[in-house]
PQR file of N, CA, C, O and H, with PARSE charges and radii, in Angstrom:
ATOM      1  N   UNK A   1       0.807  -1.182   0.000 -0.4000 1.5000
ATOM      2  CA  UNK A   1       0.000   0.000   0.000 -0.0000 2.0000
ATOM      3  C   UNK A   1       0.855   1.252   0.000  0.5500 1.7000
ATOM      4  O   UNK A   1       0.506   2.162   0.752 -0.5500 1.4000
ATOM      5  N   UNK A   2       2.007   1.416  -0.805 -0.4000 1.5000
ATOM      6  CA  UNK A   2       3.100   2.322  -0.404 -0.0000 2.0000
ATOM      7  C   UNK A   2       2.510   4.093  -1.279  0.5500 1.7000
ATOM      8  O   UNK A   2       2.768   5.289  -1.144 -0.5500 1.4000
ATOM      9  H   UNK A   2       2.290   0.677  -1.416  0.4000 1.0000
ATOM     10  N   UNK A   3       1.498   3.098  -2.274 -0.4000 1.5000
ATOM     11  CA  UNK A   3       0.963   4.191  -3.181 -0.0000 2.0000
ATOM     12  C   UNK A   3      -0.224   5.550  -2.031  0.5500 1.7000
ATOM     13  O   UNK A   3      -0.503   6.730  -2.246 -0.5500 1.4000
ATOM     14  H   UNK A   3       1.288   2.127  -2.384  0.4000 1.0000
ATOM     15  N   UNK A   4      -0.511   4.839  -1.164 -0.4000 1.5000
ATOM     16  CA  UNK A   4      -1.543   5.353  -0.048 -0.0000 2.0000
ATOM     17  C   UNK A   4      -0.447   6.378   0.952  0.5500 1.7000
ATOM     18  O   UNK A   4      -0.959   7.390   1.431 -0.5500 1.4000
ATOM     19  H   UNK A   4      -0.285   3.881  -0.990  0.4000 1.0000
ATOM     20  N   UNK A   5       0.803   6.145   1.202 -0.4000 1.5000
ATOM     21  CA  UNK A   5       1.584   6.936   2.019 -0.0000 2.0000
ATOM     22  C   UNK A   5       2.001   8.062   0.996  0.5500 1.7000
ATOM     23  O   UNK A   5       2.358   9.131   1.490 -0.5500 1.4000
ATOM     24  H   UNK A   5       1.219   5.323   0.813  0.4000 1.0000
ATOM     25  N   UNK A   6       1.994   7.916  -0.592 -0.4000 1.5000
ATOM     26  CA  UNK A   6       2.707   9.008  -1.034 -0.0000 2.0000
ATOM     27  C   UNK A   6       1.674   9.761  -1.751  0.5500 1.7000
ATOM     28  O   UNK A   6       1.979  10.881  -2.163 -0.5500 1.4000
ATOM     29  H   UNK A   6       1.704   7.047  -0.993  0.4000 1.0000
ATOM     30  N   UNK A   7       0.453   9.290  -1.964 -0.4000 1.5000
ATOM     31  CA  UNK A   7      -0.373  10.071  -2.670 -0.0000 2.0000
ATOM     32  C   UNK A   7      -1.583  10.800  -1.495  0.5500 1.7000
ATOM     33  O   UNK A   7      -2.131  10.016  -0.720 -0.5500 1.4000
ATOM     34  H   UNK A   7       0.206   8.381  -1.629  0.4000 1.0000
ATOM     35  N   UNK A   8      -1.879  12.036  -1.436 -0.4000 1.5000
ATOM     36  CA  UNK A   8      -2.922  12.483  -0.745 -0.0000 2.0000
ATOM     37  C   UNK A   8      -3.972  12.132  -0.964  0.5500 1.7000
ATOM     38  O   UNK A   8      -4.531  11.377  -0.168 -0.5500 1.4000
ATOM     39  H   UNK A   8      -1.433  12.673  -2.065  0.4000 1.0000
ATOM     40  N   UNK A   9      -4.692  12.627  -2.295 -0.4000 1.5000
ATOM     41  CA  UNK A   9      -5.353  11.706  -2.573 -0.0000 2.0000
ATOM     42  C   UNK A   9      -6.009  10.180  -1.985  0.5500 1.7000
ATOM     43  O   UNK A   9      -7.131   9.877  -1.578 -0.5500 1.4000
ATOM     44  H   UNK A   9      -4.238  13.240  -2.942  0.4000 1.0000
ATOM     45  N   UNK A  10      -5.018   9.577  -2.118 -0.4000 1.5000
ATOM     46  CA  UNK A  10      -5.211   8.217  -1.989 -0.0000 2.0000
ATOM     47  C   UNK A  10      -5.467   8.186  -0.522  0.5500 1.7000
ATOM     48  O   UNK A  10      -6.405   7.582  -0.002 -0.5500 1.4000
ATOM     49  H   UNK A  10      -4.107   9.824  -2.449  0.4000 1.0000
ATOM     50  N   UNK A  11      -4.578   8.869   0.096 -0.4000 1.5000
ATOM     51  CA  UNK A  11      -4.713   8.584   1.503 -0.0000 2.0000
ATOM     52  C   UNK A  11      -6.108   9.542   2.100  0.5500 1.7000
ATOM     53  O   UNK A  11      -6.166   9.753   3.312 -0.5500 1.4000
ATOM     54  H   UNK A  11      -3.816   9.359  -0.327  0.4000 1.0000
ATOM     55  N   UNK A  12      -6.988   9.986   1.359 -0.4000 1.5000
ATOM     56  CA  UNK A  12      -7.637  11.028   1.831 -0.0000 2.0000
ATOM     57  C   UNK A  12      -9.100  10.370   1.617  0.5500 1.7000
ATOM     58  O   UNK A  12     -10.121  10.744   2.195 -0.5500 1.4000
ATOM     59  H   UNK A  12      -6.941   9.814   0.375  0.4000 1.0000
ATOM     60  N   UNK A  13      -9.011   9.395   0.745 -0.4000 1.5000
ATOM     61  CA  UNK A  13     -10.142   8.506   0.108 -0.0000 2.0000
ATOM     62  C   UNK A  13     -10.223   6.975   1.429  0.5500 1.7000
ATOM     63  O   UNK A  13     -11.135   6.176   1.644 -0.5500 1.4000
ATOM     64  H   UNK A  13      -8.182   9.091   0.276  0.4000 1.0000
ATOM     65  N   UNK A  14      -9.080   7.088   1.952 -0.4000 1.5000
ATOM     66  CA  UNK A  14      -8.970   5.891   2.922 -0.0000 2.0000
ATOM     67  C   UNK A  14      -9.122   6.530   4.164  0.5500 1.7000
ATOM     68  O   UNK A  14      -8.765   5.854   5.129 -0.5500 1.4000
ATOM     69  H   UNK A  14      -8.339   7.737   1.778  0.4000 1.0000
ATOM     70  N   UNK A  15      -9.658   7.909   4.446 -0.4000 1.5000
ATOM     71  CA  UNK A  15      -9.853   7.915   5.566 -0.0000 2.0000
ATOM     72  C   UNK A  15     -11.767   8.005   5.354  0.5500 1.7000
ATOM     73  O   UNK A  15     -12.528   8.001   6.322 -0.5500 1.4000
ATOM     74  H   UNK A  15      -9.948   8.457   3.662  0.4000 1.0000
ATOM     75  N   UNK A  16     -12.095   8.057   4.327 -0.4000 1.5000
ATOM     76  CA  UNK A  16     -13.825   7.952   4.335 -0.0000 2.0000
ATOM     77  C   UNK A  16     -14.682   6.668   4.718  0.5500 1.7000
ATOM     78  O   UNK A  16     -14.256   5.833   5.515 -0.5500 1.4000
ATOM     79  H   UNK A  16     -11.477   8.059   3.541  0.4000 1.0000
ATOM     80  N   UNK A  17     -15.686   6.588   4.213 -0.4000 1.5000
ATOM     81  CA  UNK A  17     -16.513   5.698   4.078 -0.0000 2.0000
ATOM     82  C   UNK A  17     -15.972   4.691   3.742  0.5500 1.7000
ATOM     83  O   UNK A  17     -15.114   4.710   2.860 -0.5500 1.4000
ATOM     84  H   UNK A  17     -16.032   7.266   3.565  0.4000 1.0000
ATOM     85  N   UNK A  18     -16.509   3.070   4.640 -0.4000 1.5000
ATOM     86  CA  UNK A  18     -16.050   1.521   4.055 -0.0000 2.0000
ATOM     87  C   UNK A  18     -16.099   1.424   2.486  0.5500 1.7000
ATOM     88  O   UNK A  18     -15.299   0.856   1.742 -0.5500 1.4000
ATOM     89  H   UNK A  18     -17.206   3.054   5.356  0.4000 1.0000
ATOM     90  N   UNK A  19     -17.563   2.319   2.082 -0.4000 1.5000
ATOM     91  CA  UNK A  19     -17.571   2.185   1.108 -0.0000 2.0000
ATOM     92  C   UNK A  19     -16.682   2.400   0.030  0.5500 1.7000
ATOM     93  O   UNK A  19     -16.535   1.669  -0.950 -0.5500 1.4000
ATOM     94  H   UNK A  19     -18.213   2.781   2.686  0.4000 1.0000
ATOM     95  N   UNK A  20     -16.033   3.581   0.318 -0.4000 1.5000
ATOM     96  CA  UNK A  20     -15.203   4.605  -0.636 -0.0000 2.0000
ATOM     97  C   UNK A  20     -13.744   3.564  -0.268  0.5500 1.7000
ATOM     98  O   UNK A  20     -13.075   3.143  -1.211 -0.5500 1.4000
ATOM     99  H   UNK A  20     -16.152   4.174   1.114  0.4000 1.0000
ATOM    100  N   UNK A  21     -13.444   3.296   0.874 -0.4000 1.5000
ATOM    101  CA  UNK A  21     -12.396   3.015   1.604 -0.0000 2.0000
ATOM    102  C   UNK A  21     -11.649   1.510   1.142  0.5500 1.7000
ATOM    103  O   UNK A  21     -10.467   1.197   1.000 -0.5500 1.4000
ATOM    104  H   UNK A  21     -13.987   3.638   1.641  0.4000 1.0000
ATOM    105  N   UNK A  22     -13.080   0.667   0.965 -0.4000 1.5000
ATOM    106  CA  UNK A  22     -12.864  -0.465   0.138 -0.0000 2.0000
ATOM    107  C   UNK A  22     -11.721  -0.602  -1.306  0.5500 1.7000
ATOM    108  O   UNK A  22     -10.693  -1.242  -1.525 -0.5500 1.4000
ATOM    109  H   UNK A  22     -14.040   0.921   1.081  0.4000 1.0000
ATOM    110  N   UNK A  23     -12.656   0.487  -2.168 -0.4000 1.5000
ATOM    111  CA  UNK A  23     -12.736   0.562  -3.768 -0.0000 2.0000
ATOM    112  C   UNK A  23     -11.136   1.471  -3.444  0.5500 1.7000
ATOM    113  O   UNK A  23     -10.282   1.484  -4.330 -0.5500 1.4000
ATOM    114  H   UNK A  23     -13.491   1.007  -1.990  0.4000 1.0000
ATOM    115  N   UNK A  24     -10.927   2.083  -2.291 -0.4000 1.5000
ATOM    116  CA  UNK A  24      -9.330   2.678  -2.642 -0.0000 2.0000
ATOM    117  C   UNK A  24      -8.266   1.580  -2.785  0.5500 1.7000
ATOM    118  O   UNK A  24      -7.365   1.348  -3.591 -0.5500 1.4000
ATOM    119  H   UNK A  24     -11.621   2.072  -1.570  0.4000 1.0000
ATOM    120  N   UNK A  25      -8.780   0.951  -1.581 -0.4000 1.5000
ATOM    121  CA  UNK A  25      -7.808   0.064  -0.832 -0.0000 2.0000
ATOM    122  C   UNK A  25      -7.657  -0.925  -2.635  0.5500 1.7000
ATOM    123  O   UNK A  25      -6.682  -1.248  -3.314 -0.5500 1.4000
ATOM    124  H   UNK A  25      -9.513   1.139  -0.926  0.4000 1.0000
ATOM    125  N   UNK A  26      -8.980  -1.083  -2.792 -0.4000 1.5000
ATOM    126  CA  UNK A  26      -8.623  -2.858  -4.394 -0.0000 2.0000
ATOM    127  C   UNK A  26      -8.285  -1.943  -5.893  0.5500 1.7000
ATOM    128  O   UNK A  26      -7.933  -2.636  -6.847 -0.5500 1.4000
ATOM    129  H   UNK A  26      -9.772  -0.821  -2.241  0.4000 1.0000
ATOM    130  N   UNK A  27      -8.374  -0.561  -6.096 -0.4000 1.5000
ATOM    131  CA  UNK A  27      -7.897   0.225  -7.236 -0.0000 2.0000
ATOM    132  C   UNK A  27      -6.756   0.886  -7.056  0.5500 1.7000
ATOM    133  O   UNK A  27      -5.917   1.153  -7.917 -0.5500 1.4000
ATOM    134  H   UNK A  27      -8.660   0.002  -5.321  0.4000 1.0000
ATOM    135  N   UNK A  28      -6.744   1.061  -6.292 -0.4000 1.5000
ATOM    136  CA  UNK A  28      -5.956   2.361  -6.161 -0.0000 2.0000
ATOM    137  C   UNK A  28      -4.839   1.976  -5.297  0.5500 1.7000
ATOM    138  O   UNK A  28      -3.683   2.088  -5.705 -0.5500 1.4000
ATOM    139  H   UNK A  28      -7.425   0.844  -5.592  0.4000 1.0000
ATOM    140  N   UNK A  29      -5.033   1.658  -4.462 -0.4000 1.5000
ATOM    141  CA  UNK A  29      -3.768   1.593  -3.196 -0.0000 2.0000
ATOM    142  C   UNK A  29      -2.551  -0.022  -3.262  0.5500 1.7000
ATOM    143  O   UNK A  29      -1.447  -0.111  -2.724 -0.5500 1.4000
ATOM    144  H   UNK A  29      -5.972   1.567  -4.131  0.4000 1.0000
ATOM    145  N   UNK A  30      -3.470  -1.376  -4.327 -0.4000 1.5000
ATOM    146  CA  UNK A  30      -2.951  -2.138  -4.007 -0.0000 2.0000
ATOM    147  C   UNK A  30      -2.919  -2.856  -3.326  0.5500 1.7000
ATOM    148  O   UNK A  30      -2.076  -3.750  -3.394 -0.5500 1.4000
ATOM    149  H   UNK A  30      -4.367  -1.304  -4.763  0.4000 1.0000
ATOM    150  N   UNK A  31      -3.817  -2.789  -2.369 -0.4000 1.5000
ATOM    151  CA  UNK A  31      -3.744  -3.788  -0.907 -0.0000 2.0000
ATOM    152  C   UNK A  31      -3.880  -5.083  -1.248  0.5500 1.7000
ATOM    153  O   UNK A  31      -4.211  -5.423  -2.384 -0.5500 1.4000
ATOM    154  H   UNK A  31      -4.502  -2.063  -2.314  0.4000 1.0000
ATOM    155  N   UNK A  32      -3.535  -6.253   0.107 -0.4000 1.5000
ATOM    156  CA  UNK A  32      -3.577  -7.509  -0.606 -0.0000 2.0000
ATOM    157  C   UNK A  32      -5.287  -8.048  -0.281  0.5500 1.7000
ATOM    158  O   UNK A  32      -5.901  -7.515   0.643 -0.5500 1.4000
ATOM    159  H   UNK A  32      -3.266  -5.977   1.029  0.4000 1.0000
ATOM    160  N   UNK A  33      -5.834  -8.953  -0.992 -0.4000 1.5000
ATOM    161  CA  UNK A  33      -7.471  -9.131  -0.846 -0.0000 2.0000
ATOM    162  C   UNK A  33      -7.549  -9.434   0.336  0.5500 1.7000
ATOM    163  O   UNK A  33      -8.679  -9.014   0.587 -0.5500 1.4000
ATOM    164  H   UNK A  33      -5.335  -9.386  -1.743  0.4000 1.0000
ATOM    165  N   UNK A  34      -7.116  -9.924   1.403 -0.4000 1.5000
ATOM    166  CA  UNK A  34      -7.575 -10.112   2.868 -0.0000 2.0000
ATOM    167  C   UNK A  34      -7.962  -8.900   3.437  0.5500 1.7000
ATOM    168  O   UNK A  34      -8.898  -8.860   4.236 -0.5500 1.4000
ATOM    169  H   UNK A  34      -6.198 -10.265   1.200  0.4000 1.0000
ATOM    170  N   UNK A  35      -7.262  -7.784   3.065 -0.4000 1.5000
ATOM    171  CA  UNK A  35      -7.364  -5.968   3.817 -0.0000 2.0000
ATOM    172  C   UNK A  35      -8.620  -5.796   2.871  0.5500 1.7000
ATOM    173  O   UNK A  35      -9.658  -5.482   3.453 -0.5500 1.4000
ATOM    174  H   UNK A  35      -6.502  -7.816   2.415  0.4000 1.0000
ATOM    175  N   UNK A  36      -8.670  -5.928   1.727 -0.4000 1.5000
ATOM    176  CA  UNK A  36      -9.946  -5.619   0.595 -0.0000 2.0000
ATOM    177  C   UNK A  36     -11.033  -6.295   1.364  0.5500 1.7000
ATOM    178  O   UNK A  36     -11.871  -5.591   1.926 -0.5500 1.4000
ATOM    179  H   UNK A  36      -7.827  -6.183   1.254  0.4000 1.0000
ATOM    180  N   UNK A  37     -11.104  -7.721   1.447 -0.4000 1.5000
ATOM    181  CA  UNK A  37     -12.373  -8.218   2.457 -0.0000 2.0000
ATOM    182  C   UNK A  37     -12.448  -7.744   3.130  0.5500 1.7000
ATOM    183  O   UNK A  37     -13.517  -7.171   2.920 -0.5500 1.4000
ATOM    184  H   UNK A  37     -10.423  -8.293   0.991  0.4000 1.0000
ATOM    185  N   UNK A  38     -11.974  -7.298   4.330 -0.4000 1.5000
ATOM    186  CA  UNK A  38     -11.827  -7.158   5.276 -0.0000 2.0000
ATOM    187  C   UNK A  38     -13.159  -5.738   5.390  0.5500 1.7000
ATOM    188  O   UNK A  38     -14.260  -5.593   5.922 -0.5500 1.4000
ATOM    189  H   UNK A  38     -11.105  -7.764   4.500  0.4000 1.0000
ATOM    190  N   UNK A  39     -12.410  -5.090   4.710 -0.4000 1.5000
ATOM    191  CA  UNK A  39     -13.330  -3.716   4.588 -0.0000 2.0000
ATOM    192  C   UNK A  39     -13.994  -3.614   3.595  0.5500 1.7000
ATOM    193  O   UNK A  39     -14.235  -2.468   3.216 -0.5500 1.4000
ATOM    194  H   UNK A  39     -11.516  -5.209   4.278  0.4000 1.0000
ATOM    195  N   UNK A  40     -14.492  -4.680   2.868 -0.4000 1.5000
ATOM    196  CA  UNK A  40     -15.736  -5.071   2.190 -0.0000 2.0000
ATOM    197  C   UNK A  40     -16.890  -5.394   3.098  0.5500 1.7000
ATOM    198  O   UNK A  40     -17.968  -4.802   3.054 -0.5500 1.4000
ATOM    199  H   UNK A  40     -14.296  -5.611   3.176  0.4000 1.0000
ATOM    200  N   UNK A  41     -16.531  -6.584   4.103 -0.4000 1.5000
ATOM    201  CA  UNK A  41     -17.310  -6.794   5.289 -0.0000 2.0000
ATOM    202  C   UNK A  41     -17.781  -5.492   5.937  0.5500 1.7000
ATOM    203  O   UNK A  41     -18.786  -5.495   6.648 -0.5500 1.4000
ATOM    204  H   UNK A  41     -15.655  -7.065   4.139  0.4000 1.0000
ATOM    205  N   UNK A  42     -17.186  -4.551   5.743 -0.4000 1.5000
ATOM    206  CA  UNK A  42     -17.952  -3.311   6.855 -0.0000 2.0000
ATOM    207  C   UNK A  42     -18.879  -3.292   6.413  0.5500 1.7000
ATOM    208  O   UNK A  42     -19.890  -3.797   6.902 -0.5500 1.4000
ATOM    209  H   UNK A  42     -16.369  -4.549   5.165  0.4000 1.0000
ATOM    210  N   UNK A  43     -18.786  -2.493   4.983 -0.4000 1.5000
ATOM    211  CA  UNK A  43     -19.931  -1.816   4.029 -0.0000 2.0000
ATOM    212  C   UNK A  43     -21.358  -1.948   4.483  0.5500 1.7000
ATOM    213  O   UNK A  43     -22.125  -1.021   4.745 -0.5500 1.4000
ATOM    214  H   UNK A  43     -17.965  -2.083   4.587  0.4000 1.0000
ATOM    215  N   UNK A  44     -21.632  -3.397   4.545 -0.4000 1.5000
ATOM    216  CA  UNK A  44     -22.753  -3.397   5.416 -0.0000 2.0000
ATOM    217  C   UNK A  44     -23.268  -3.305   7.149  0.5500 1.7000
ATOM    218  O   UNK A  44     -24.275  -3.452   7.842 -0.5500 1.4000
ATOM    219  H   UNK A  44     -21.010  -4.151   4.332  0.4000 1.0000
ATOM    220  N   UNK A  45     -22.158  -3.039   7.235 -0.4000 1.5000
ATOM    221  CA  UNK A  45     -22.651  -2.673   8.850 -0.0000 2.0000
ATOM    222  C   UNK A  45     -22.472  -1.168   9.434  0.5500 1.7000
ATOM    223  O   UNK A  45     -22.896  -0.912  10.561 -0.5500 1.4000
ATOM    224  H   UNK A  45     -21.340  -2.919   6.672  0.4000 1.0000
ATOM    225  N   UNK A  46     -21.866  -0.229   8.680 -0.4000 1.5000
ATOM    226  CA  UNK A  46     -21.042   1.024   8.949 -0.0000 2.0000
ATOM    227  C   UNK A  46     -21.335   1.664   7.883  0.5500 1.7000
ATOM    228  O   UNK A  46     -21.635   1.001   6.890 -0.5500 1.4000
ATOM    229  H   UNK A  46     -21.522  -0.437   7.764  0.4000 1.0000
ATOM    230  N   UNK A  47     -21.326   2.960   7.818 -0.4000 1.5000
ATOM    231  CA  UNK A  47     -21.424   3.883   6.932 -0.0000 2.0000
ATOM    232  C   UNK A  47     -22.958   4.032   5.799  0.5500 1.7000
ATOM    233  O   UNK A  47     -24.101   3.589   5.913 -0.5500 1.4000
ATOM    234  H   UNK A  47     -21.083   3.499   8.624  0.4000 1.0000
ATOM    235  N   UNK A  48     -22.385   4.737   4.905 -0.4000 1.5000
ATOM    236  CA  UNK A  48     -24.079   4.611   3.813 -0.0000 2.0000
ATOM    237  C   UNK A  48     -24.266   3.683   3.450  0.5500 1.7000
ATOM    238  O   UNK A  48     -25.472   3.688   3.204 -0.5500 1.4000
ATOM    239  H   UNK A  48     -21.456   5.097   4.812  0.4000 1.0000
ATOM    240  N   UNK A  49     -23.827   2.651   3.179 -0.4000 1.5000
ATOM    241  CA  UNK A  49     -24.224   1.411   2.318 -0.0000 2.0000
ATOM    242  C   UNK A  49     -24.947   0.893   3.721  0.5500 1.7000
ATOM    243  O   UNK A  49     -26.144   0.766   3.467 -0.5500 1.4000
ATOM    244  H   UNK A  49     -22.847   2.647   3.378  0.4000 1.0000
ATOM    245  N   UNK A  50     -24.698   0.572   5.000 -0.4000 1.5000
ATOM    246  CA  UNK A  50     -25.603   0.529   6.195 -0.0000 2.0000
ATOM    247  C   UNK A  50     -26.727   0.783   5.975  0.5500 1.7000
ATOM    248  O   UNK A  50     -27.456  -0.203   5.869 -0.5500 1.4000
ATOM    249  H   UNK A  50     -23.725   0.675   5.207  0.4000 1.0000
ATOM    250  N   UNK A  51     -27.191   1.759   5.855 -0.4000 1.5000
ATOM    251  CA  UNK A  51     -27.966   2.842   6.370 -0.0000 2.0000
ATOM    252  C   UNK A  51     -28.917   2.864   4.829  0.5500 1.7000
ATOM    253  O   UNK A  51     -30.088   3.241   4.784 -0.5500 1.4000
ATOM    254  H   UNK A  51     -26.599   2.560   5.941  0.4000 1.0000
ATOM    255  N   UNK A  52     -27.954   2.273   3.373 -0.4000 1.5000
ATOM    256  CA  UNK A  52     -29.153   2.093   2.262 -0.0000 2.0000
ATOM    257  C   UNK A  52     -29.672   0.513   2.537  0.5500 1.7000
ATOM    258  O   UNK A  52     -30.641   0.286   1.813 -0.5500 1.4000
ATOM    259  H   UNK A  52     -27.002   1.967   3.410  0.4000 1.0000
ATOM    260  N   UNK A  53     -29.345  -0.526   3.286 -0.4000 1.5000
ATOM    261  CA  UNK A  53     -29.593  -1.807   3.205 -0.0000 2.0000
ATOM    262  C   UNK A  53     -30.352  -1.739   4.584  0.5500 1.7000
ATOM    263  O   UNK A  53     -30.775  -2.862   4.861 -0.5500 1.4000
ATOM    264  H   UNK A  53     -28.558  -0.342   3.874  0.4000 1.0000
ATOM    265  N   UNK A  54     -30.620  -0.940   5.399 -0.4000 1.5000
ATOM    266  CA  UNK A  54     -31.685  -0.959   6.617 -0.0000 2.0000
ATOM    267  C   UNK A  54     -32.740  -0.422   5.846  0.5500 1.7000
ATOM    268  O   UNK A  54     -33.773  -0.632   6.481 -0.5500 1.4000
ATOM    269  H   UNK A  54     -30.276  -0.029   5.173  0.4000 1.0000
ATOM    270  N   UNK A  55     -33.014   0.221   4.694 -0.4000 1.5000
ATOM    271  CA  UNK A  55     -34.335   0.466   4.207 -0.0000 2.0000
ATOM    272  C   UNK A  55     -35.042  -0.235   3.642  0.5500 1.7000
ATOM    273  O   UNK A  55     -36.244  -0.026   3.474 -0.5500 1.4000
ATOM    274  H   UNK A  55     -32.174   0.392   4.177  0.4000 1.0000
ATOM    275  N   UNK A  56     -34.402  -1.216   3.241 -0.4000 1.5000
ATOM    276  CA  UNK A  56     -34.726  -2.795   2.567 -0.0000 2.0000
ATOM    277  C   UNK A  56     -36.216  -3.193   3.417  0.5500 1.7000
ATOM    278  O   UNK A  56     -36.189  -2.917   4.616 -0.5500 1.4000
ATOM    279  H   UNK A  56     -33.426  -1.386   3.377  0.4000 1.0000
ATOM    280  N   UNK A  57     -37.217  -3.680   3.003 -0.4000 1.5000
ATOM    281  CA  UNK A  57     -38.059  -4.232   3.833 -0.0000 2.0000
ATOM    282  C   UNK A  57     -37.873  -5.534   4.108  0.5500 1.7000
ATOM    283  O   UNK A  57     -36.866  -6.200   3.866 -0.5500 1.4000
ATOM    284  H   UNK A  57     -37.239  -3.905   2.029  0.4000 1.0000
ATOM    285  N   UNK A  58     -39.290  -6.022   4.833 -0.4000 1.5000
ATOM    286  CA  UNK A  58     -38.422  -7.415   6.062 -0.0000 2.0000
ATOM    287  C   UNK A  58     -37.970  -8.383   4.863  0.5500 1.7000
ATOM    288  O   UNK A  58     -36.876  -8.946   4.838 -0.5500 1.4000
ATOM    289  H   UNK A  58     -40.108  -5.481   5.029  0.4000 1.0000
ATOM    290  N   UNK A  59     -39.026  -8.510   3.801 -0.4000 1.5000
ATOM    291  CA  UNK A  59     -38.041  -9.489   2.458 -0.0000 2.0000
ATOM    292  C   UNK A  59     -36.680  -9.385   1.988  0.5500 1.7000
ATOM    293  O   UNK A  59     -36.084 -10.267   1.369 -0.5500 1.4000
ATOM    294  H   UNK A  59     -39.915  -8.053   3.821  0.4000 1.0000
ATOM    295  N   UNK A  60     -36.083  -7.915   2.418 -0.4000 1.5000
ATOM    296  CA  UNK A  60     -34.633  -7.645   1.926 -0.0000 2.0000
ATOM    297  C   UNK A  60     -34.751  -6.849   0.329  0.5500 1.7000
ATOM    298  O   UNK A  60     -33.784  -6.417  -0.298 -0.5500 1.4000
ATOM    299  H   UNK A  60     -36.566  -7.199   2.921  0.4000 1.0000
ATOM    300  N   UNK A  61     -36.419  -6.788  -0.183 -0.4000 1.5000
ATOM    301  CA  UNK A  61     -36.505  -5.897  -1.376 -0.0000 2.0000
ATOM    302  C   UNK A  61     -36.776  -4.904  -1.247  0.5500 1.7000
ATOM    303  O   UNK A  61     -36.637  -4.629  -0.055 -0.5500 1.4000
ATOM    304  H   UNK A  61     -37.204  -7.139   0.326  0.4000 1.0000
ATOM    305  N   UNK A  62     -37.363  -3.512  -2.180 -0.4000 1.5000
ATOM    306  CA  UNK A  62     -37.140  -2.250  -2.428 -0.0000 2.0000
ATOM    307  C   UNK A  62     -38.656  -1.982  -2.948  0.5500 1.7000
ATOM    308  O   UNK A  62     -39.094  -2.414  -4.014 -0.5500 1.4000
ATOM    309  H   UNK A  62     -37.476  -3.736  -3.148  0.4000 1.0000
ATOM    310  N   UNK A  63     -39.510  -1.057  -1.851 -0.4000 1.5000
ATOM    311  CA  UNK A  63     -39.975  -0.510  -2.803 -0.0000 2.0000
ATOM    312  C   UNK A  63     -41.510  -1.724  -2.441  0.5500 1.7000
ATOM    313  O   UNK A  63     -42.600  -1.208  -2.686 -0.5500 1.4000
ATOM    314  H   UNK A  63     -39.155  -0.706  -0.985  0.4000 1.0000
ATOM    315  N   UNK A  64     -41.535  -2.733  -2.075 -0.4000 1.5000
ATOM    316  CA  UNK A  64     -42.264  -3.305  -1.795 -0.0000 2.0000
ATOM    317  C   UNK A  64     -42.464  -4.551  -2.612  0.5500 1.7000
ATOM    318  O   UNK A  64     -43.493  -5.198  -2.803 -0.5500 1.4000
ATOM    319  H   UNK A  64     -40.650  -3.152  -1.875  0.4000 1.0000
ATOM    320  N   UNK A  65     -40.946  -4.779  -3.153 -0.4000 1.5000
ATOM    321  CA  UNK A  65     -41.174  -5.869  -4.199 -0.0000 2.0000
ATOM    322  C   UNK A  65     -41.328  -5.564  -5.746  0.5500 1.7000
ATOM    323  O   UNK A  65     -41.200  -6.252  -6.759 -0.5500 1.4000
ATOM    324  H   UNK A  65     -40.110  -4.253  -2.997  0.4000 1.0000
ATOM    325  N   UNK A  66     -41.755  -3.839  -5.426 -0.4000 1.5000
ATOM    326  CA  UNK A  66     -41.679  -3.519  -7.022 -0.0000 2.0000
ATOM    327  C   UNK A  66     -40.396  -3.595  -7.510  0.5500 1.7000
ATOM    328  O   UNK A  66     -40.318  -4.012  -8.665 -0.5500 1.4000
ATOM    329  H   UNK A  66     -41.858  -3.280  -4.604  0.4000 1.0000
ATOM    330  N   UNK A  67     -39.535  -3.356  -7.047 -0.4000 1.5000
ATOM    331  CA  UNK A  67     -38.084  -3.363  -7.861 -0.0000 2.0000
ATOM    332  C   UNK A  67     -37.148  -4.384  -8.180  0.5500 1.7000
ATOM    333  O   UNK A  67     -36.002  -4.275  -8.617 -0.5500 1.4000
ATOM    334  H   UNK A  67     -39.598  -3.017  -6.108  0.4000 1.0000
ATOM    335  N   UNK A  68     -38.145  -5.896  -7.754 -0.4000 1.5000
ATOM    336  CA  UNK A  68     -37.351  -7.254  -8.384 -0.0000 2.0000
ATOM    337  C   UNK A  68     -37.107  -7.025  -9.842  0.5500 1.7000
ATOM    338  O   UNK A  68     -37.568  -6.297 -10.722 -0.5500 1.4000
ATOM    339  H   UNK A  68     -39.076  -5.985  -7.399  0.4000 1.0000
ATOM    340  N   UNK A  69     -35.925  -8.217  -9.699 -0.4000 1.5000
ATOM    341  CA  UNK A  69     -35.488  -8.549 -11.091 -0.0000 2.0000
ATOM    342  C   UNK A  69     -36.666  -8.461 -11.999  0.5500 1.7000
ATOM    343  O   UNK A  69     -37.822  -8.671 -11.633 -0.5500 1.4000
ATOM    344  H   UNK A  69     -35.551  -8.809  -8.985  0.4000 1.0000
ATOM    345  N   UNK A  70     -36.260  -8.102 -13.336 -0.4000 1.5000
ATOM    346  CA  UNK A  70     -37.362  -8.765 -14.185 -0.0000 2.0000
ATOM    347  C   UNK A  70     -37.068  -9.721 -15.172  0.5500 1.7000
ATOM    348  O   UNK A  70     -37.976 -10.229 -15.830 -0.5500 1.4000
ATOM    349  H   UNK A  70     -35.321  -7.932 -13.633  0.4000 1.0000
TER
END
């Protein structure tokens, strides 16, 4: 992750959201996939991606079922 100590950027995207924090860590920064899981696993428990998957109803769909596959 040596690209994350020299770029601001990079390092500025890893202090946000699991979400954002993830996609730095597996594009951008290099990390090895255990650190990528790792903070893939948040996504759903922490931050916005949280907070869009608690609106889910008790089925886990959107909308009331209107927005299944078609």
């Amino acid at each position: 992750m040596s690209a994350a100590g020299s770029d601001p950027t990079i390092a500025w995207l890893l202090r946000g959201d699991p979400a954002i924090r993830s996609q730095a860590l597996r594009d951008l920064a290099n990390a090895a996939p255990g650190i990528v899981s790792r903070e893939e696993r948040k996504v759903a428990k922490e931050g916005w991606g949280a907070r869009l998957l608690q609106r889910q109803d008790r089925e886990c769909t959107w909308g009331g079922g209107l927005y299944t596959p078609k």
